[in-house]
ROLUMZA-545668 format. One record per atom (N, C-alpha, C): chain; atom name; x, y, z. Coordinates in nm, 2 decimals, padded with zeros to 4 digits, m for minus. Layout:
<nodes>
chain,atom,u,v,w
A,CA,X,Y,Z
...
</nodes>
This chain:
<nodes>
chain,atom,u,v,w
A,N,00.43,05.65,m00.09
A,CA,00.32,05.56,m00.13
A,C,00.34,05.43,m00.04
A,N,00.18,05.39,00.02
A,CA,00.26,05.23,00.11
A,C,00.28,05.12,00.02
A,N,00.34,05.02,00.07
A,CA,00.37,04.87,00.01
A,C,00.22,04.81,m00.01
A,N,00.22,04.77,m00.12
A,CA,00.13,04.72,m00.22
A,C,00.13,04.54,m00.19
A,N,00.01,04.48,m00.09
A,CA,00.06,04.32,m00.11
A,C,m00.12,04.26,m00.12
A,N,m00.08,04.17,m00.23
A,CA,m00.18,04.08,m00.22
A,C,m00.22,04.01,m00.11
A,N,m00.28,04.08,m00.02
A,CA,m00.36,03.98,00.11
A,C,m00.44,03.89,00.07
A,N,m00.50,03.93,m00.03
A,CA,m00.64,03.83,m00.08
A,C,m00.60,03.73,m00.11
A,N,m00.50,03.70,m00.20
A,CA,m00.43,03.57,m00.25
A,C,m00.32,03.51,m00.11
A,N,m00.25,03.58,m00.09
A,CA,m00.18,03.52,00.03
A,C,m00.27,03.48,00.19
A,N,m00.36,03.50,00.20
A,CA,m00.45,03.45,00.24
A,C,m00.53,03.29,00.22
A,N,m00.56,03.38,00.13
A,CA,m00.64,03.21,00.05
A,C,m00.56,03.13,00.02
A,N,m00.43,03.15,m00.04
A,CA,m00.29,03.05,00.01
A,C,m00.27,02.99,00.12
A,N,m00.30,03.05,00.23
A,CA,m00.28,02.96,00.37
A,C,m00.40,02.92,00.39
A,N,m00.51,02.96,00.38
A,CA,m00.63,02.89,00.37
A,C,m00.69,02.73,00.33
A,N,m00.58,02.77,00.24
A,CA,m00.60,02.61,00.14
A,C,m00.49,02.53,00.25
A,N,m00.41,02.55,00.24
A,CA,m00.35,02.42,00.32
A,C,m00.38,02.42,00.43
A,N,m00.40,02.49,00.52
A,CA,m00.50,02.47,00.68
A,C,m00.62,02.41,00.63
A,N,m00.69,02.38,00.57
A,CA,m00.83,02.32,00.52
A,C,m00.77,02.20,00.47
A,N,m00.62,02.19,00.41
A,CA,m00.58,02.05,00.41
A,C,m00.56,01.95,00.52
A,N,m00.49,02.06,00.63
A,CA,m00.46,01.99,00.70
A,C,m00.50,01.96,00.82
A,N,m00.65,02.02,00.83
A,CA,m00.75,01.98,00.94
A,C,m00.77,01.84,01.03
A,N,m00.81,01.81,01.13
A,CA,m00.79,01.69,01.18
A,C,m00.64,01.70,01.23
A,N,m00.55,01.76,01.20
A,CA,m00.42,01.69,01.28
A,C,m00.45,01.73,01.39
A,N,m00.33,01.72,01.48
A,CA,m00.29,01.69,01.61
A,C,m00.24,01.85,01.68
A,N,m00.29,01.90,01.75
A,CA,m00.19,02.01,01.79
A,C,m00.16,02.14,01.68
A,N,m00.05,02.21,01.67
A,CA,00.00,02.32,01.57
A,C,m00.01,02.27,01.45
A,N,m00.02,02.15,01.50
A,CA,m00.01,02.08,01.31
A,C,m00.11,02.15,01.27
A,N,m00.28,02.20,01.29
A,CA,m00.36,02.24,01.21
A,C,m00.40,02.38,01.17
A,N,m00.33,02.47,01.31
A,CA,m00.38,02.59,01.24
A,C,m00.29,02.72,01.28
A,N,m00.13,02.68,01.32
A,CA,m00.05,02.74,01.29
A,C,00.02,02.73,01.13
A,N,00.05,02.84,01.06
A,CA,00.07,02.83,00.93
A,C,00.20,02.79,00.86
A,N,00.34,02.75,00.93
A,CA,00.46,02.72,00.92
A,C,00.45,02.61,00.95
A,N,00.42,02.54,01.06
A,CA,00.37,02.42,01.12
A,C,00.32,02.32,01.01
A,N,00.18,02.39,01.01
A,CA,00.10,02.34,00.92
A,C,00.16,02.33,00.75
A,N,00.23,02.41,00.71
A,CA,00.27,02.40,00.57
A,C,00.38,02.30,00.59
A,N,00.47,02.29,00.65
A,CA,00.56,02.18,00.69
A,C,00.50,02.07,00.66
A,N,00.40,02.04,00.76
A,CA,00.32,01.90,00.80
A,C,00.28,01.84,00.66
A,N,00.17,01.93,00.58
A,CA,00.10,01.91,00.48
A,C,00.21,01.83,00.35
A,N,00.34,01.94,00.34
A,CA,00.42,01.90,00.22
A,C,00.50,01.75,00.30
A,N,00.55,01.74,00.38
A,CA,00.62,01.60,00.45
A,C,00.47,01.52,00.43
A,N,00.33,01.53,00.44
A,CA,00.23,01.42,00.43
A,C,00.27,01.40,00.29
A,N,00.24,01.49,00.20
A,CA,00.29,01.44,00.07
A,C,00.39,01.37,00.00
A,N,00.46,01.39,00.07
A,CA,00.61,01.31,00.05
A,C,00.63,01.19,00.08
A,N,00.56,01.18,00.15
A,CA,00.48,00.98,00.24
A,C,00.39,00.99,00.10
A,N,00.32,01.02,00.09
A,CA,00.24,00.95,m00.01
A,C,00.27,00.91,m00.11
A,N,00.34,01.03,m00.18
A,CA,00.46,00.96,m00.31
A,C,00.53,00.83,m00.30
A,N,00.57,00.84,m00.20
A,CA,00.66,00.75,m00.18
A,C,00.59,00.64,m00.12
A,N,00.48,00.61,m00.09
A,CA,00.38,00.50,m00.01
A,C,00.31,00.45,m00.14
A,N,00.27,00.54,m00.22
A,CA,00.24,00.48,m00.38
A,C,00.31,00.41,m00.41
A,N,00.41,00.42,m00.40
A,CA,00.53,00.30,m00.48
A,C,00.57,00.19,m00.33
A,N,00.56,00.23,m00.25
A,CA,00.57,00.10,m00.16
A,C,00.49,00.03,m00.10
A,N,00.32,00.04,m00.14
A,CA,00.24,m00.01,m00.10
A,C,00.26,m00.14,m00.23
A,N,00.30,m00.15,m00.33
A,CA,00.28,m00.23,m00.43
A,C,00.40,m00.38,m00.37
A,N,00.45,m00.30,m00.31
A,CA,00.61,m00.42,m00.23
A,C,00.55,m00.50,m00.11
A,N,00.47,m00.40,m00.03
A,CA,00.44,m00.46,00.12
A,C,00.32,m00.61,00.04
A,N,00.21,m00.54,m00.06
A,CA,00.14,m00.62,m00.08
A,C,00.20,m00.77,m00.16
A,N,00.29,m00.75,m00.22
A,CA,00.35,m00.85,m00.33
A,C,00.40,m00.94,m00.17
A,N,00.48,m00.90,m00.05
A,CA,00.59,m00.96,00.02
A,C,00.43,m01.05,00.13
A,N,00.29,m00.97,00.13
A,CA,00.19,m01.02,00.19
A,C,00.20,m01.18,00.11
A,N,00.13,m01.14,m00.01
A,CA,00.10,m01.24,m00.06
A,C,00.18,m01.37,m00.07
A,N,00.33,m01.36,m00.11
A,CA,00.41,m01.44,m00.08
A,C,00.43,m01.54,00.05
A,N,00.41,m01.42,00.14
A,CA,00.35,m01.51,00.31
A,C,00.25,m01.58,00.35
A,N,00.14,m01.52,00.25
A,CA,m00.01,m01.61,00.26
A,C,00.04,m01.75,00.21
A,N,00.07,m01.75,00.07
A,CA,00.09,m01.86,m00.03
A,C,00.18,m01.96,00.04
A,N,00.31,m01.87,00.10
A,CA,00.41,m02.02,00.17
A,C,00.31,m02.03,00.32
A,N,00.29,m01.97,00.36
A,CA,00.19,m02.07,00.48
A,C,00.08,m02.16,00.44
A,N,00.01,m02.14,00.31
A,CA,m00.08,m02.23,00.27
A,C,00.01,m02.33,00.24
A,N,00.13,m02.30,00.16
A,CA,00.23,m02.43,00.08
A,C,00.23,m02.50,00.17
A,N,00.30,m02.47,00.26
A,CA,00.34,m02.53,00.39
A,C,00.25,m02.62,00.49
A,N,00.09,m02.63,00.45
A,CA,00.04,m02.71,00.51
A,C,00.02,m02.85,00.42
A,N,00.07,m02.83,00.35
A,CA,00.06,m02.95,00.24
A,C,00.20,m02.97,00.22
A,N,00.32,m02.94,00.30
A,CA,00.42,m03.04,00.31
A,C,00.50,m02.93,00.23
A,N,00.48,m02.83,00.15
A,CA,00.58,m02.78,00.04
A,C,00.66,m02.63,00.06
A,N,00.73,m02.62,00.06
A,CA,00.78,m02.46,00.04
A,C,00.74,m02.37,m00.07
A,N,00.74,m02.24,m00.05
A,CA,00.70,m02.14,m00.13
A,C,00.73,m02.16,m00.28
A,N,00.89,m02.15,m00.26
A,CA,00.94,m02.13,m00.42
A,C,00.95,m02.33,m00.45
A,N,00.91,m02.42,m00.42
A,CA,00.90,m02.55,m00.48
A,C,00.76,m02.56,m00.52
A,N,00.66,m02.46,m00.43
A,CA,00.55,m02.44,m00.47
A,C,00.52,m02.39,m00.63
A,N,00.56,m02.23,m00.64
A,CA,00.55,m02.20,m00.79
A,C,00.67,m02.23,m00.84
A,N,00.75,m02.32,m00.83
A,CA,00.83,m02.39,m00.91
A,C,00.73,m02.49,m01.00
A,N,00.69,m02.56,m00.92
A,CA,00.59,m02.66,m01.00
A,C,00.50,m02.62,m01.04
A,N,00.43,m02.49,m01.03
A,CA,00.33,m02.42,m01.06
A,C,00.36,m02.37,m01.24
A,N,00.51,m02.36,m01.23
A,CA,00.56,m02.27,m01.39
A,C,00.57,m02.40,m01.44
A,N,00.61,m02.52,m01.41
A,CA,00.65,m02.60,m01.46
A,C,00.52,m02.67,m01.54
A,N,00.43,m02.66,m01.48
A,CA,00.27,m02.74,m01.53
A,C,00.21,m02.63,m01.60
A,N,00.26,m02.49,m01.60
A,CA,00.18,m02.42,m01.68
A,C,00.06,m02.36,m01.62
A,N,00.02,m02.37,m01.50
A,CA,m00.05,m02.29,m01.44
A,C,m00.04,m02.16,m01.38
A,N,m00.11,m02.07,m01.47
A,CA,m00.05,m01.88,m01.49
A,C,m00.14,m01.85,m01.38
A,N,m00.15,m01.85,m01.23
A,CA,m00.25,m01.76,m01.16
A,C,m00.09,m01.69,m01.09
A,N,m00.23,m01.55,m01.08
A,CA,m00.11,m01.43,m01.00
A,C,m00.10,m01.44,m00.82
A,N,00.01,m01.42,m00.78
A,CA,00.05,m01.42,m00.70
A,C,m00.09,m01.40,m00.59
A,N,m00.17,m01.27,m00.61
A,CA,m00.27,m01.21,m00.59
A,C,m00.37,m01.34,m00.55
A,N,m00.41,m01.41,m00.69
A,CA,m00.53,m01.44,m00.66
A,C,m00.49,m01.58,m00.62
A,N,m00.38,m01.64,m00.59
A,CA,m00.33,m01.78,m00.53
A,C,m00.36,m01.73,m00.37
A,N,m00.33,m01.61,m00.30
A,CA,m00.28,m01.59,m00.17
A,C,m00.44,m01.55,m00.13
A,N,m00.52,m01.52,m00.22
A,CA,m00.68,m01.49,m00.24
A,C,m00.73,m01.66,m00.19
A,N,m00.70,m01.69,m00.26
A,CA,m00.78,m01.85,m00.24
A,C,m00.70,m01.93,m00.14
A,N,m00.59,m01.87,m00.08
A,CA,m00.58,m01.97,00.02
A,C,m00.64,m01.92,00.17
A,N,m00.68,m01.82,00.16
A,CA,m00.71,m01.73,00.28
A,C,m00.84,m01.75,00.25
A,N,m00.91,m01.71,00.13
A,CA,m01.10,m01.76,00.19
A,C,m01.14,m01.89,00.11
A,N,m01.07,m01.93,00.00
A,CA,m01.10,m02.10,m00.03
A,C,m01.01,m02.15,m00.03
A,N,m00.98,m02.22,00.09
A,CA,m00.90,m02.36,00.10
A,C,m00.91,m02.50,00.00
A,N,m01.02,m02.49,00.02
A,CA,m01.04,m02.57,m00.12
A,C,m01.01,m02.61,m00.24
A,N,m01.01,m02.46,m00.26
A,CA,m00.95,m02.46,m00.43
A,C,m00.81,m02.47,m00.41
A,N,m00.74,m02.44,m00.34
A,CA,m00.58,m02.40,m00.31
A,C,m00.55,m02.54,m00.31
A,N,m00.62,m02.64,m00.21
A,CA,m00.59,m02.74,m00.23
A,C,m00.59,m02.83,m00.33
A,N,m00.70,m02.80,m00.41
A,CA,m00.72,m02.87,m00.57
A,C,m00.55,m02.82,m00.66
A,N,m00.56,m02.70,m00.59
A,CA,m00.44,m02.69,m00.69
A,C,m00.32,m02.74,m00.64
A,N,m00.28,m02.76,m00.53
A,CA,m00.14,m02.82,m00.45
A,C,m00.14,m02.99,m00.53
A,N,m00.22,m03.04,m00.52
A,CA,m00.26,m03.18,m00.56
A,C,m00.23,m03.21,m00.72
A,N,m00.27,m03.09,m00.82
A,CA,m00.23,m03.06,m00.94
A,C,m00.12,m03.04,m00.96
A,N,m00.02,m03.02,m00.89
A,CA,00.10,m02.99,m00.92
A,C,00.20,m03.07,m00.84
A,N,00.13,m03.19,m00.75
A,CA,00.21,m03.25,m00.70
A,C,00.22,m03.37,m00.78
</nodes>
């Protein structure tokens, strides 16, 4: 009796991930070892880029905020040092927000806390 194998499913198993991984470069798309390689290592950047895209953006913002500090004479952390000290709760986010498209207000606030 011959060997009995699901082609249909093992099939449509390589199927799926060659249709994921369209657009690459070379073997990457439509050799099947290659391509299964590629697809699971993309995944594993992404896991892992989920949780370090939250770090790059926090270390952004910090850089925006001390370059704004810094044109009004102050350092970063003397900056929200005086910022906790007066009681003014804005997030990191929307401080490095307003110094990059309203200078304005950033300044209103440097002034408030000087």
């Amino acid at each position: 009796m011959p060997r009995s194998v699901n082609a249909v499913a093992s099939r449509a198993r390589r199927k799926k991930i060659l249709k994921l991984t369209r657009g690459q470069f070379g073997r990457r798309k439509n050799v099947w070892t290659v391509a299964k390689n590629s697809y699971e290592k993309g995944q594993q950047y992404a896991y892992r880029d989920r949780r370090n895209k939250k770090r790059y953006f926090r270390s952004l913002w910090i850089q925006r905020i001390n370059a704004a500090a810094r044109m009004y004479g102050m350092s970063y952390s003397v900056f929200m040092g005086k910022l906790h000290k007066h009681n003014i709760e804005l997030s990191r986010k929307v401080l490095a927000d307003l110094a990059l498209n309203n200078p304005e207000a950033f300044k209103a606030i440097v002034h408030q806390v000087q």
